[in-house]
Biopython code that builds the backbone (N, CA, C, O; Angstrom):
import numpy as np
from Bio.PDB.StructureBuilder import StructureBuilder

atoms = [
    (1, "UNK", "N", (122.513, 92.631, 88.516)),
    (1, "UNK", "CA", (121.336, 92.852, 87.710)),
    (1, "UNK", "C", (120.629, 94.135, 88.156)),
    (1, "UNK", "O", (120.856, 94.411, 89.334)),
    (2, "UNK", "N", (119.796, 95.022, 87.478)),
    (2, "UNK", "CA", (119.379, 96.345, 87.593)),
    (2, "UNK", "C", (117.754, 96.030, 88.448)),
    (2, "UNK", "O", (116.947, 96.795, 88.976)),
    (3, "UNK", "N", (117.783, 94.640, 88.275)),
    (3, "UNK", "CA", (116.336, 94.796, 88.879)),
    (3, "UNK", "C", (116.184, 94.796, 90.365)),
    (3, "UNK", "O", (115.532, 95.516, 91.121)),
    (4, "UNK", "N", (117.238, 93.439, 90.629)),
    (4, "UNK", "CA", (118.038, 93.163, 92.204)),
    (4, "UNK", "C", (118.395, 94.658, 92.519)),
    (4, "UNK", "O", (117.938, 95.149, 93.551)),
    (5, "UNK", "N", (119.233, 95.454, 91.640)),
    (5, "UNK", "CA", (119.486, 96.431, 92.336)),
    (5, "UNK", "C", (118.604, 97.384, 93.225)),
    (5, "UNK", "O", (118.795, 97.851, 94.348)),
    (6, "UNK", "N", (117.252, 97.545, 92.052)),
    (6, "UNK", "CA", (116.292, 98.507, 91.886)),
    (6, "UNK", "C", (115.471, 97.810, 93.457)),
    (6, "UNK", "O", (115.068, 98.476, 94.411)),
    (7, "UNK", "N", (115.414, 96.205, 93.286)),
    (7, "UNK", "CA", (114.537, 96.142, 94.517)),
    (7, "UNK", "C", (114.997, 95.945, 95.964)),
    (7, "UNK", "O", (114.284, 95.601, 96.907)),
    (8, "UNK", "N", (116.987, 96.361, 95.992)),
    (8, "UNK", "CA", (117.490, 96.402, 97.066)),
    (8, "UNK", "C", (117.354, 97.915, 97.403)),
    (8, "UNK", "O", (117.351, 98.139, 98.614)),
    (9, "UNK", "N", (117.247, 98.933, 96.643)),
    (9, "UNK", "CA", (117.147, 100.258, 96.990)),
    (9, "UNK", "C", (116.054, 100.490, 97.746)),
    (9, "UNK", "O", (116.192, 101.100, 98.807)),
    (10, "UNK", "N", (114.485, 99.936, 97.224)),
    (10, "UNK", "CA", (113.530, 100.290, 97.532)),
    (10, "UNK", "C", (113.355, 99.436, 99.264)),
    (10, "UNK", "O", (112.922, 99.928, 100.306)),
    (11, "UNK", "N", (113.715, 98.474, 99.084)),
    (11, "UNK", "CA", (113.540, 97.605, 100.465)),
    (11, "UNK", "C", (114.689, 98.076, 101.392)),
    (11, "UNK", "O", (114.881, 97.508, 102.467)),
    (12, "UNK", "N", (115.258, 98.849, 101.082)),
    (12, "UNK", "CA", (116.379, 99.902, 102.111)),
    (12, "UNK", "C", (115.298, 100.862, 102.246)),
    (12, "UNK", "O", (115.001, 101.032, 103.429)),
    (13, "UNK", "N", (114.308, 101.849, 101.061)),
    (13, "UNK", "CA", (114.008, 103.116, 101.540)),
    (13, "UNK", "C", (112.337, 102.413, 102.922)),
    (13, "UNK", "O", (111.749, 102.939, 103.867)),
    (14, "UNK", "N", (112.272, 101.475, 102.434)),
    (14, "UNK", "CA", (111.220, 100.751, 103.282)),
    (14, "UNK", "C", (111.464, 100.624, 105.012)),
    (14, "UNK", "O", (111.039, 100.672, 106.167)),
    (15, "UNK", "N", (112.520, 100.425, 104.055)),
    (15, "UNK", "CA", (113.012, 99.966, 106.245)),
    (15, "UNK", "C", (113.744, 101.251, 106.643)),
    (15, "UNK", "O", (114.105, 101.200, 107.819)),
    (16, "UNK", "N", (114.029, 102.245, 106.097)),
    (16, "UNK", "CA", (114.077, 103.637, 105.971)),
    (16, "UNK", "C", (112.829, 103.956, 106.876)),
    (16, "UNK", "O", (112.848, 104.095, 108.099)),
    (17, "UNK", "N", (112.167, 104.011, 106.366)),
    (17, "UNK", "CA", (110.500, 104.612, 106.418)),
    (17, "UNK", "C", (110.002, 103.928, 107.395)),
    (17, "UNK", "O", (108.975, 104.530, 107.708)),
    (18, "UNK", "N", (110.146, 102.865, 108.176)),
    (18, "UNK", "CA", (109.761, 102.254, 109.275)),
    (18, "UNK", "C", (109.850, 103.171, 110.349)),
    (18, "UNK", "O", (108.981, 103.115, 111.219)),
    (19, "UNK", "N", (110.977, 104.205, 110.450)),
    (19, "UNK", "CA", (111.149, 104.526, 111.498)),
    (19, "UNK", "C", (110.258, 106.350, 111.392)),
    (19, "UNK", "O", (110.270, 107.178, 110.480)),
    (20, "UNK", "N", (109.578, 106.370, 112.781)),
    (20, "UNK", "CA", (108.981, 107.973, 112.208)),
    (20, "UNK", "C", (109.563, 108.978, 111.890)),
    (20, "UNK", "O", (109.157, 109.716, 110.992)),
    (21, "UNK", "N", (110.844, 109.229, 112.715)),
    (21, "UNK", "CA", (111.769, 110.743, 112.232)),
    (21, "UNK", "C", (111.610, 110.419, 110.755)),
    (21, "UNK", "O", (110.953, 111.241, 110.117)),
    (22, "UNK", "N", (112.091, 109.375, 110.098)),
    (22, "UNK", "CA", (112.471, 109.631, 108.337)),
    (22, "UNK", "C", (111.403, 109.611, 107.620)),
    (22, "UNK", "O", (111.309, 110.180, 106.532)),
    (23, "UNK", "N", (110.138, 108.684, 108.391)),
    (23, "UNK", "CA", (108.886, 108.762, 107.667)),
    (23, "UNK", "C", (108.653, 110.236, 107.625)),
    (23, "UNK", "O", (108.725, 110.763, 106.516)),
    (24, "UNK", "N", (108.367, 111.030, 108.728)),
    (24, "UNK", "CA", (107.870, 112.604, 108.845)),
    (24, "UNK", "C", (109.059, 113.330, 107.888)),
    (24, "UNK", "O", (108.429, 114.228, 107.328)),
    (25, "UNK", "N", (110.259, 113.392, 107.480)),
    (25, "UNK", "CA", (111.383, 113.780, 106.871)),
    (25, "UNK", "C", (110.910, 113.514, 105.884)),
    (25, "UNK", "O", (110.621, 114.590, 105.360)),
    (26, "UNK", "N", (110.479, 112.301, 104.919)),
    (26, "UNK", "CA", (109.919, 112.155, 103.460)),
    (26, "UNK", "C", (108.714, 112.673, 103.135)),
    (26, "UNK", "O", (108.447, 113.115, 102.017)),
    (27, "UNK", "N", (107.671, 112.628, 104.431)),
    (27, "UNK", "CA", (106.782, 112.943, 104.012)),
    (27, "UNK", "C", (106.866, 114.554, 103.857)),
    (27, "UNK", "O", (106.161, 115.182, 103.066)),
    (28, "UNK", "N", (107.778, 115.105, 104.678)),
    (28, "UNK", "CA", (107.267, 117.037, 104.343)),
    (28, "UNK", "C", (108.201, 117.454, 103.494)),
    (28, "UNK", "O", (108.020, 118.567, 103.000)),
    (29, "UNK", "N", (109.313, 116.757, 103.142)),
    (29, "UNK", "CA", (110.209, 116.882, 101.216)),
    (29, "UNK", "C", (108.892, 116.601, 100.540)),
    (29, "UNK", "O", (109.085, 117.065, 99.416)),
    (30, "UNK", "N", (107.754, 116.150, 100.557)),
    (30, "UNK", "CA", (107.110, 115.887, 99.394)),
    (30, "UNK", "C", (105.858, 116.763, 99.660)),
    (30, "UNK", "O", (105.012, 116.877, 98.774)),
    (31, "UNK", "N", (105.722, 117.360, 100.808)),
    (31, "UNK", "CA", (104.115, 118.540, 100.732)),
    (31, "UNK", "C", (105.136, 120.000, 100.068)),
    (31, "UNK", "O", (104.819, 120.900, 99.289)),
    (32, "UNK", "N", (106.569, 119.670, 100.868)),
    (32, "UNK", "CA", (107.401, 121.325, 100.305)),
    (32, "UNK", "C", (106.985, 121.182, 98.948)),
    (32, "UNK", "O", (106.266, 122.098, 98.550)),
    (33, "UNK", "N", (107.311, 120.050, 97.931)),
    (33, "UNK", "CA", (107.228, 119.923, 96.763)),
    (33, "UNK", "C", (106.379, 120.377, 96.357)),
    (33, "UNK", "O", (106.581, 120.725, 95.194)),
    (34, "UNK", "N", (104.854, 120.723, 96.920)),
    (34, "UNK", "CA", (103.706, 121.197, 96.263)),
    (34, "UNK", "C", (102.807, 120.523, 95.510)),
    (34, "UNK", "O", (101.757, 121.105, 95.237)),
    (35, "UNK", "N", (103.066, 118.946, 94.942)),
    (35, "UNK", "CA", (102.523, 118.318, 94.074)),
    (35, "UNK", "C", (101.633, 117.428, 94.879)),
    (35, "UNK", "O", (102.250, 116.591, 95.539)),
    (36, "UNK", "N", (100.200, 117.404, 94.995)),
    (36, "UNK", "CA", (99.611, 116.350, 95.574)),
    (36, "UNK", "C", (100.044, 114.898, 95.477)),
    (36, "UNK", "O", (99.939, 114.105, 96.413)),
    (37, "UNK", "N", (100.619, 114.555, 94.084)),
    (37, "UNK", "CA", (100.698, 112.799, 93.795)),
    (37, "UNK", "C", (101.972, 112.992, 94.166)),
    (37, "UNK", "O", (102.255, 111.871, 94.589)),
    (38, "UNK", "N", (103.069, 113.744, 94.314)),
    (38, "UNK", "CA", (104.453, 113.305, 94.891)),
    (38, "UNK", "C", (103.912, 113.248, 96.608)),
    (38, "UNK", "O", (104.491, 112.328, 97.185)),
    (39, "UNK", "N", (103.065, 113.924, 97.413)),
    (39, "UNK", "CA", (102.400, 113.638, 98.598)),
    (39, "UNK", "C", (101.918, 112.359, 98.640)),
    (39, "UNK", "O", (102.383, 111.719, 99.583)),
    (40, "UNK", "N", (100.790, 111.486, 97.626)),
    (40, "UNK", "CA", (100.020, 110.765, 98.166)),
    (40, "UNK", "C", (101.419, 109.340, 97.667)),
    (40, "UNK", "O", (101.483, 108.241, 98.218)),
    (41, "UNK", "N", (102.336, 109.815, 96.561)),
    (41, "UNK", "CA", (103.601, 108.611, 96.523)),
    (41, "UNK", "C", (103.758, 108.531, 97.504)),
    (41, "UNK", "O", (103.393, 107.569, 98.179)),
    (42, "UNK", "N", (104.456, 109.676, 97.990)),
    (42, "UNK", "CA", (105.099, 109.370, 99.477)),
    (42, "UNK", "C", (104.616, 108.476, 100.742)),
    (42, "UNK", "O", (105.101, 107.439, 101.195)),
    (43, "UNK", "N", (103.319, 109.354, 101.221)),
    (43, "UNK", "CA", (102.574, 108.476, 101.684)),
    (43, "UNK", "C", (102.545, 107.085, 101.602)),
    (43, "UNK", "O", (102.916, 106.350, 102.517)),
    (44, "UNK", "N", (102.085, 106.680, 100.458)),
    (44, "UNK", "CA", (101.588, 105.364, 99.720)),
    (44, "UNK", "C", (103.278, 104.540, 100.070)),
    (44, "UNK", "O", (103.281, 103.395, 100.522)),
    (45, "UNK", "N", (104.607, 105.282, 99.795)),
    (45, "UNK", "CA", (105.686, 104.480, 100.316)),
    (45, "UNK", "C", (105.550, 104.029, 101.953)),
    (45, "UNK", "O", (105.746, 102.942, 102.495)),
    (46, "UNK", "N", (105.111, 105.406, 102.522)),
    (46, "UNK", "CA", (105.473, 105.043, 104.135)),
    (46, "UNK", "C", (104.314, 104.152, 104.757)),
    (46, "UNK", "O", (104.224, 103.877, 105.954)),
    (47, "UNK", "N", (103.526, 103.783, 103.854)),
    (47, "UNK", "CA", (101.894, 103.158, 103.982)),
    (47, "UNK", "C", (102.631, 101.813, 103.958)),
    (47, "UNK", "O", (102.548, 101.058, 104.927)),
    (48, "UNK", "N", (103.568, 101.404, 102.541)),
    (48, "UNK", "CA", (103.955, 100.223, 102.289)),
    (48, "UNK", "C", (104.887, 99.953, 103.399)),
    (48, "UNK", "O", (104.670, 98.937, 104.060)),
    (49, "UNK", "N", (105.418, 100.349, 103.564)),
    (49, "UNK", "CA", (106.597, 100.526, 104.965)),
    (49, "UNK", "C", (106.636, 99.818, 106.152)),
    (49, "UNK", "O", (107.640, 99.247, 106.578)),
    (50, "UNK", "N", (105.391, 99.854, 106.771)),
    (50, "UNK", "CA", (104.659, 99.786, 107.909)),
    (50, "UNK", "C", (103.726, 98.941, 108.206)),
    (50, "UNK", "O", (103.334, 98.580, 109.316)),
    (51, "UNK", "N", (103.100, 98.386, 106.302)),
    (51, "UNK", "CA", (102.084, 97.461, 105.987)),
    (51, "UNK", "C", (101.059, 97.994, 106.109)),
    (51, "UNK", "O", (100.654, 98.668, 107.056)),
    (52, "UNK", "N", (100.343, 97.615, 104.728)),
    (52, "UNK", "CA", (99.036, 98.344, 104.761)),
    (52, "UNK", "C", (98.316, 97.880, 105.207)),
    (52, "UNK", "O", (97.540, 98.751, 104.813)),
    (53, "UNK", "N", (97.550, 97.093, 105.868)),
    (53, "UNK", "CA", (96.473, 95.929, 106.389)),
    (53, "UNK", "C", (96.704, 96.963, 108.322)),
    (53, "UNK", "O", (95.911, 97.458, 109.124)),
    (54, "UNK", "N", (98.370, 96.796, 108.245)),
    (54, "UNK", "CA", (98.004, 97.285, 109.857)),
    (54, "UNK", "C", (97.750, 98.657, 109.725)),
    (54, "UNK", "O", (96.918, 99.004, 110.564)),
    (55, "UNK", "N", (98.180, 99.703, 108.916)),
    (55, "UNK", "CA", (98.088, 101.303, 109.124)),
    (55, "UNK", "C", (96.462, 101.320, 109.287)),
    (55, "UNK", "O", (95.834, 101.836, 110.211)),
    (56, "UNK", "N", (95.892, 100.557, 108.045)),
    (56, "UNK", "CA", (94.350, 100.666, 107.444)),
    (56, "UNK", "C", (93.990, 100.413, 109.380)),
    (56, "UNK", "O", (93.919, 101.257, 110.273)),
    (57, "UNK", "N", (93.851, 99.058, 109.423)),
    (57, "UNK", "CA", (93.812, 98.682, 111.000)),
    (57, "UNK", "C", (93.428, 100.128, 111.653)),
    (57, "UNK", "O", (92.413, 100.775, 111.910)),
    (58, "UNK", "N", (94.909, 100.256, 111.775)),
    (58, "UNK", "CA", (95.024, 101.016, 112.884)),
    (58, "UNK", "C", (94.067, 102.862, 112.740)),
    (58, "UNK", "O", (93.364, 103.531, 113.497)),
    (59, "UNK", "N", (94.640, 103.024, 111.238)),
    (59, "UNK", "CA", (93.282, 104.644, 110.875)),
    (59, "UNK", "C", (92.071, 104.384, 111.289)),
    (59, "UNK", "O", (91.367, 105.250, 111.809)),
    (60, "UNK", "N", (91.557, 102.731, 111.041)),
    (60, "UNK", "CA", (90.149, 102.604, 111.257)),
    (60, "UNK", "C", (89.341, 103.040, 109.663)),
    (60, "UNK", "O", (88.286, 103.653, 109.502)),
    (61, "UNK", "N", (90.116, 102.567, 108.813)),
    (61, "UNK", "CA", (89.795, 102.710, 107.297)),
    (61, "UNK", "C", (90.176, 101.023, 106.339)),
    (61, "UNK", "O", (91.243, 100.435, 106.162)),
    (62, "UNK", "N", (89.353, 100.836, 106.086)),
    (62, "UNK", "CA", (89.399, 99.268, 105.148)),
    (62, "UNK", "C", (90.490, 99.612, 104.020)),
    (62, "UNK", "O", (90.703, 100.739, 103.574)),
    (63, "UNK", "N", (91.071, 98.552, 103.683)),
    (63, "UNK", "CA", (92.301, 98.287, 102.923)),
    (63, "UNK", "C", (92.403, 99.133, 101.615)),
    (63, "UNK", "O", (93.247, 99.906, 101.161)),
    (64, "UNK", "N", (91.104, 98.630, 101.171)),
    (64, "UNK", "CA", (90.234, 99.421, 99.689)),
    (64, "UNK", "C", (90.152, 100.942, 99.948)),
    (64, "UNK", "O", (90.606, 101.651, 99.050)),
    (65, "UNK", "N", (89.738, 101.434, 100.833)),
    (65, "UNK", "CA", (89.697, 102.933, 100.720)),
    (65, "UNK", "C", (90.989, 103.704, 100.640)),
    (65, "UNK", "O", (91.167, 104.673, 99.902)),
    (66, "UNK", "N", (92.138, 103.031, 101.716)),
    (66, "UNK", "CA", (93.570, 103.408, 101.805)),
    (66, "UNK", "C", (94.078, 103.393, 99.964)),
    (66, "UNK", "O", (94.524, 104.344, 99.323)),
    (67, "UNK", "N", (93.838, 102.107, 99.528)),
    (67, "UNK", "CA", (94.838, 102.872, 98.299)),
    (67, "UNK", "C", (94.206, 103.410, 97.221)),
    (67, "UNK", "O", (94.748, 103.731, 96.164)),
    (68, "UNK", "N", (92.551, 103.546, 97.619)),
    (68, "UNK", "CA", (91.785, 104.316, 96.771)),
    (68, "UNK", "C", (92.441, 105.642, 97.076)),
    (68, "UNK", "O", (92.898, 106.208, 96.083)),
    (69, "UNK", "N", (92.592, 106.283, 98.275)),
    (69, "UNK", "CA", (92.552, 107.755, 98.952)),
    (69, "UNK", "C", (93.969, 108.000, 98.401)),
    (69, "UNK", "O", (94.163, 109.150, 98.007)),
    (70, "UNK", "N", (95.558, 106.666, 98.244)),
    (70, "UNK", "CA", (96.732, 106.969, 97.750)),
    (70, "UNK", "C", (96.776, 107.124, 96.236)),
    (70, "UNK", "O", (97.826, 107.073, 95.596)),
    (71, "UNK", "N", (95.907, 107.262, 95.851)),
    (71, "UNK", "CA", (95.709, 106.529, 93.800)),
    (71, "UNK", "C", (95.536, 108.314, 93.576)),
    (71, "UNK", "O", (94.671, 109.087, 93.988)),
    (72, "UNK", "N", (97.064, 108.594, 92.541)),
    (72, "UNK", "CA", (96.833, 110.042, 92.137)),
    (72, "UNK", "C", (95.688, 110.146, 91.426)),
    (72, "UNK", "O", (94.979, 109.244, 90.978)),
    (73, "UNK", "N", (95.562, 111.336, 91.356)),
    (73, "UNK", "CA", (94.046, 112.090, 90.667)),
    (73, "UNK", "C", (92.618, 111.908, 91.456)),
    (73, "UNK", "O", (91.549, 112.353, 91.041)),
    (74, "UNK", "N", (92.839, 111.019, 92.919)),
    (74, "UNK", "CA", (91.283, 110.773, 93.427)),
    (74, "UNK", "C", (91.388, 111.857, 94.583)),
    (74, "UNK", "O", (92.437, 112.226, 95.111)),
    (75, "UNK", "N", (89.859, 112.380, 94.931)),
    (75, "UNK", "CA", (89.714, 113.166, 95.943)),
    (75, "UNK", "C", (89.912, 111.897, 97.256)),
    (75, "UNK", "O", (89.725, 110.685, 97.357)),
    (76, "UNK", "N", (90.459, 113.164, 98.234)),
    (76, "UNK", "CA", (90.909, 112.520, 99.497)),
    (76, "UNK", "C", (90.391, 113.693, 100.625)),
    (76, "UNK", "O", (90.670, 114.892, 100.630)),
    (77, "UNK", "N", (89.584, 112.966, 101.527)),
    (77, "UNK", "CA", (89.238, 113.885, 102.838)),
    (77, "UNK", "C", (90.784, 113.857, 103.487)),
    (77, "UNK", "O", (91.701, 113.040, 103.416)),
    (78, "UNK", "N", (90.628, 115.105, 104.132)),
    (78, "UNK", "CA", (91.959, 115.537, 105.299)),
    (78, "UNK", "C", (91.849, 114.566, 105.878)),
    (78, "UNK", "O", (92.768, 113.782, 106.116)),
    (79, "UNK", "N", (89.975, 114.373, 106.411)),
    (79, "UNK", "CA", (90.042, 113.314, 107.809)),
    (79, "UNK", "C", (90.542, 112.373, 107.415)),
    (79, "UNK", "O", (91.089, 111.743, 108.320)),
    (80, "UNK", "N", (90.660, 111.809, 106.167)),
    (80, "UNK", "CA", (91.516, 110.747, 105.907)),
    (80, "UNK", "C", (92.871, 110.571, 105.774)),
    (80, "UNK", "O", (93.410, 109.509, 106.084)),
    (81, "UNK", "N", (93.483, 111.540, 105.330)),
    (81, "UNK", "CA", (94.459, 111.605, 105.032)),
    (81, "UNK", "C", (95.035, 111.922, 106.628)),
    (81, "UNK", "O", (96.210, 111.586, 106.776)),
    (82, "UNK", "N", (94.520, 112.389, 107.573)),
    (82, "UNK", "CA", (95.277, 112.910, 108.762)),
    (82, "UNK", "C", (95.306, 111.369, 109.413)),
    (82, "UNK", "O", (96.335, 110.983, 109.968)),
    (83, "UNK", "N", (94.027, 110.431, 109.313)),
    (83, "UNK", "CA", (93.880, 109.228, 109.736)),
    (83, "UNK", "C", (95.357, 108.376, 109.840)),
    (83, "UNK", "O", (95.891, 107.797, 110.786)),
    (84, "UNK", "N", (95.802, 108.593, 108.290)),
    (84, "UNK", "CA", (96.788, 107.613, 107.577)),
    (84, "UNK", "C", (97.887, 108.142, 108.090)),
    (84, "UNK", "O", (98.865, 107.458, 108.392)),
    (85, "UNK", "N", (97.815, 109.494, 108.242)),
    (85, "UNK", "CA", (99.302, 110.292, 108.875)),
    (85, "UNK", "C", (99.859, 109.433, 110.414)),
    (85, "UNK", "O", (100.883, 108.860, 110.786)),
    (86, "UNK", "N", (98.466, 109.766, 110.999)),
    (86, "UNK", "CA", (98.692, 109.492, 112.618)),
    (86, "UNK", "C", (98.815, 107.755, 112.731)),
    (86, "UNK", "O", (99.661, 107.180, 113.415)),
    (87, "UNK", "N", (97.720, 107.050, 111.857)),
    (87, "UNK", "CA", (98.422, 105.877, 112.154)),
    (87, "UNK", "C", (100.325, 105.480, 111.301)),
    (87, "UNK", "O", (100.921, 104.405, 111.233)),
    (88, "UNK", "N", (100.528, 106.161, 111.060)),
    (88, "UNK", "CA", (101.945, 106.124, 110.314)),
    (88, "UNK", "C", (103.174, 106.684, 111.640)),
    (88, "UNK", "O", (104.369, 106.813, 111.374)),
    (89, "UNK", "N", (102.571, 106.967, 113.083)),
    (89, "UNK", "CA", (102.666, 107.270, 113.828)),
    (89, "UNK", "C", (103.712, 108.781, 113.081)),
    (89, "UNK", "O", (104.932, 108.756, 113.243)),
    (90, "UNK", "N", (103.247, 109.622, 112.538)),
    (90, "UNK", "CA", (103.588, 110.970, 112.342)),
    (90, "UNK", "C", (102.239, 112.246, 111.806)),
    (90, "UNK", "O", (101.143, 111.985, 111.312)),
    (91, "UNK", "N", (102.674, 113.258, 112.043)),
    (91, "UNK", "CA", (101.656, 114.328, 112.152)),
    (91, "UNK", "C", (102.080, 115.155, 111.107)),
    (91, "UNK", "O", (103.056, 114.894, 110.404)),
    (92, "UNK", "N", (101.240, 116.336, 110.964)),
    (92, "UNK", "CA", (101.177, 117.445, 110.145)),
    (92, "UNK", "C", (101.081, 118.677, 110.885)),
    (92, "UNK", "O", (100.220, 118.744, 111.762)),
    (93, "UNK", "N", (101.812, 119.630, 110.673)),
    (93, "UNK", "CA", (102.399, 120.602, 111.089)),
    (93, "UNK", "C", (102.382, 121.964, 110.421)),
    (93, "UNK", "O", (102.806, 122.076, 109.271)),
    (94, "UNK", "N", (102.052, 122.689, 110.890)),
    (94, "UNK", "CA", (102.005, 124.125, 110.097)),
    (94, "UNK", "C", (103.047, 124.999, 110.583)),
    (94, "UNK", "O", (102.879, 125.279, 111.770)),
    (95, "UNK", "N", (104.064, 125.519, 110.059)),
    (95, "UNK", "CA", (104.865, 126.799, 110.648)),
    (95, "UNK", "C", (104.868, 127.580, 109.800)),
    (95, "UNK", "O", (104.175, 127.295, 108.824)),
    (96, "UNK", "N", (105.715, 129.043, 109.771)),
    (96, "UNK", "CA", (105.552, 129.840, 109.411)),
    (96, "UNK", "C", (106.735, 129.914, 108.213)),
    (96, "UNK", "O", (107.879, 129.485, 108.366)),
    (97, "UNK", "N", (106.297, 130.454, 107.171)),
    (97, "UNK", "CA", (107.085, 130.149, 105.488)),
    (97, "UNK", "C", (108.502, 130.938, 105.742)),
    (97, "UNK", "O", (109.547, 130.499, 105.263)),
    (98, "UNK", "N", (108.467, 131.970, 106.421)),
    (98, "UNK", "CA", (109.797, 132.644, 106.954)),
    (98, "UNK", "C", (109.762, 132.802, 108.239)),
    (98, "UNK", "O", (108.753, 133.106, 108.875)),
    (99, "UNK", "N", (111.490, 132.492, 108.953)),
    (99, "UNK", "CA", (111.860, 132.518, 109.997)),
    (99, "UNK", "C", (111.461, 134.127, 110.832)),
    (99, "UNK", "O", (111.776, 135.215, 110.351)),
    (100, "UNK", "N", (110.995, 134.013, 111.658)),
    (100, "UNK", "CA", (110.263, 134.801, 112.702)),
    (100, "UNK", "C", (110.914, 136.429, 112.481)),
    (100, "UNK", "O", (110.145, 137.376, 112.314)),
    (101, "UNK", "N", (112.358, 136.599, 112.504)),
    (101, "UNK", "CA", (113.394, 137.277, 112.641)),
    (101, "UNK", "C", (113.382, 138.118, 111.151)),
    (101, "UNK", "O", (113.778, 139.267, 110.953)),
    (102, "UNK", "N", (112.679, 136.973, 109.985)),
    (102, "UNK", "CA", (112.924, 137.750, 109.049)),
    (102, "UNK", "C", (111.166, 138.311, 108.738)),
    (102, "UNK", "O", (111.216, 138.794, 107.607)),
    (103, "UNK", "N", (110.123, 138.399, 109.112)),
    (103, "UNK", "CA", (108.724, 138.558, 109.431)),
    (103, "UNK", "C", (109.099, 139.781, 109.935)),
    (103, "UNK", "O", (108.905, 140.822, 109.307)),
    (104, "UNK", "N", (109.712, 139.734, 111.205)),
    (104, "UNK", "CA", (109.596, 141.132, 112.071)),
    (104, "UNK", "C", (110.299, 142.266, 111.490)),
    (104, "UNK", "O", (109.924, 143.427, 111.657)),
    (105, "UNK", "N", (111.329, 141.926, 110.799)),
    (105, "UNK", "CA", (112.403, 143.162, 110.258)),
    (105, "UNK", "C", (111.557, 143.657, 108.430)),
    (105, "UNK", "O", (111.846, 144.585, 107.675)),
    (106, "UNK", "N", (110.380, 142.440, 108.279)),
    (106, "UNK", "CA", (109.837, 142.972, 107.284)),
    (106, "UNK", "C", (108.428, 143.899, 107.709)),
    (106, "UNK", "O", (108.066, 144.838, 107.001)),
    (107, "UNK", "N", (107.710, 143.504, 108.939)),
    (107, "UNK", "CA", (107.049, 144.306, 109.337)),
    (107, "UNK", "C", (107.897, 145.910, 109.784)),
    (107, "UNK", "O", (107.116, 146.861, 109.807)),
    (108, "UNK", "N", (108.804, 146.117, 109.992)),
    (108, "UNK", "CA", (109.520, 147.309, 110.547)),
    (108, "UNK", "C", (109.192, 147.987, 109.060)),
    (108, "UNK", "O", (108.467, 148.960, 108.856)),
    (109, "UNK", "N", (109.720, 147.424, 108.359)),
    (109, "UNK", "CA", (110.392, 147.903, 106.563)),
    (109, "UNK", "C", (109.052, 148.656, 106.317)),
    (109, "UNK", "O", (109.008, 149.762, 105.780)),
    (110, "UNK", "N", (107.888, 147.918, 106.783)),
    (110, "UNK", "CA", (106.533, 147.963, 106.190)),
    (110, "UNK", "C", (105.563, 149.243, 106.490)),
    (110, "UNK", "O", (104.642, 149.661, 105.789)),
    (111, "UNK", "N", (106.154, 149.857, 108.034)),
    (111, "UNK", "CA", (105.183, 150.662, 108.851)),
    (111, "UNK", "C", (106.333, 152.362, 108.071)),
    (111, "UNK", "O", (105.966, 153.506, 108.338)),
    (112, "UNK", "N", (107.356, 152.144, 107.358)),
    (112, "UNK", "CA", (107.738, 152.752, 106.927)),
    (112, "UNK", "C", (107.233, 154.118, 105.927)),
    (112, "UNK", "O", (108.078, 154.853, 105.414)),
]
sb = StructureBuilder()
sb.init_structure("model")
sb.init_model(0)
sb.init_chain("A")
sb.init_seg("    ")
for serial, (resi, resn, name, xyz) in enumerate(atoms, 1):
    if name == "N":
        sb.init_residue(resn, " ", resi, " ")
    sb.init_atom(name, np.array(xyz, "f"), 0.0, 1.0, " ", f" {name:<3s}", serial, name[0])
structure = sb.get_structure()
């Protein structure tokens, strides 16, 4: 049946998402993406993942605000959203959009 199927996939990507390497792996396929609601999906999967009652718990944010802050189209503080990250036991990370090597050989090009 397509539904069994549909809800053996998702309860694989769940227990997927339990673990942090793949949680942090889904979650930055979906900031590369650029789309806030493919971010706050994602999220909202690795939220379900982990259980929402304990992440909320653990951010120090009530149940209600968590899937208010995951519900596309609503404003969301960082502080919140970093809350939900860290209790998801994964972080957010900034590096640089091109590899170091290719920065420097474009600064050379540049002083040209």
């Amino acid at each position: 049946m397509p539904a069994s199927k549909a809800m053996n996939m998702k309860n694989q990507l769940y227990e997927d998402l339990r673990d942090p390497a793949s949680a942090s792996a889904y979650i930055n396929e979906a900031i590369l993406d650029g789309d806030e609601a493919v971010l706050k999906t994602a999220l909202a999967d690795v939220i379900r993942a982990k259980g929402v009652a304990a992440v909320a718990r653990k951010a120090g944010i009530n149940r209600v605000t968590v899937y208010k802050t995951l519900k596309p189209g609503t404003e969301s503080s960082f502080t919140t959203m970093h809350a939900l990250l860290k209790a998801c036991n994964v972080s957010l990370q900034v590096f640089p959009a091109e590899p170091r090597s290719a920065r420097a050989a474009s600064s050379v090009v540049d002083k040209d």
